[in-house]
N, C-alpha and C positions, 0 to 999 in steps of 0.2 A: 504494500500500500504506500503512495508517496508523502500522505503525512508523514507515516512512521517512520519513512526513510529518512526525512528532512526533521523531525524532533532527532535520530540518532546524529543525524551529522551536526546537527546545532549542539547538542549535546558534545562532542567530541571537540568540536572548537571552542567552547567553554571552560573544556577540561584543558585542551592546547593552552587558552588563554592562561588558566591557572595557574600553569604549570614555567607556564615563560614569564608570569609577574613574579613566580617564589624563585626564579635561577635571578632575575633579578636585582629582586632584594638582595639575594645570598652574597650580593657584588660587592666588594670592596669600595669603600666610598673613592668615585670619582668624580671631579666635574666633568660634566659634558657642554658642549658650546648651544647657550640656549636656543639657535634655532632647528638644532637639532632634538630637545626635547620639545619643544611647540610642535613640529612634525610629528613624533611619535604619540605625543599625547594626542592630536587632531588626528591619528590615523586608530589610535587604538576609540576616540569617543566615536567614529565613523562606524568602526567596524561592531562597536556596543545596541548602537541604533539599529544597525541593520539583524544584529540577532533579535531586538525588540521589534523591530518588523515583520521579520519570519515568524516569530513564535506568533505574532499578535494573527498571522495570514491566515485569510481560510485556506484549511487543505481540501483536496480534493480530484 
């Protein structure tokens, strides 16, 4: 069924997501050049929205 298909893989990029914020953290504090965190922040609240999209979508 392509709901279930699409809840497993939203599920699996959430878990991806999880999993790349804790290798993160785990980093040794560095600066990074802010427009390089403004990029990744604006690409990770993009990619947040759109999991709030998919889950919000009808299946069918």
């Amino acid at each position: 069924m392509p709901g279930d298909r699409m809840k497993l893989a939203i599920g699996r990029m959430e878990r991806a997501l999880t999993r790349i914020e804790q290798a993160v953290d785990a980093l040794p504090e560095q600066p990074m050049p802010p427009l390089h965190n403004e990029k990744a922040i604006e690409a990770l609240k993009a990619l947040d929205a759109l999991i709030g999209e998919l889950k919000g979508a009808p299946h069918g």
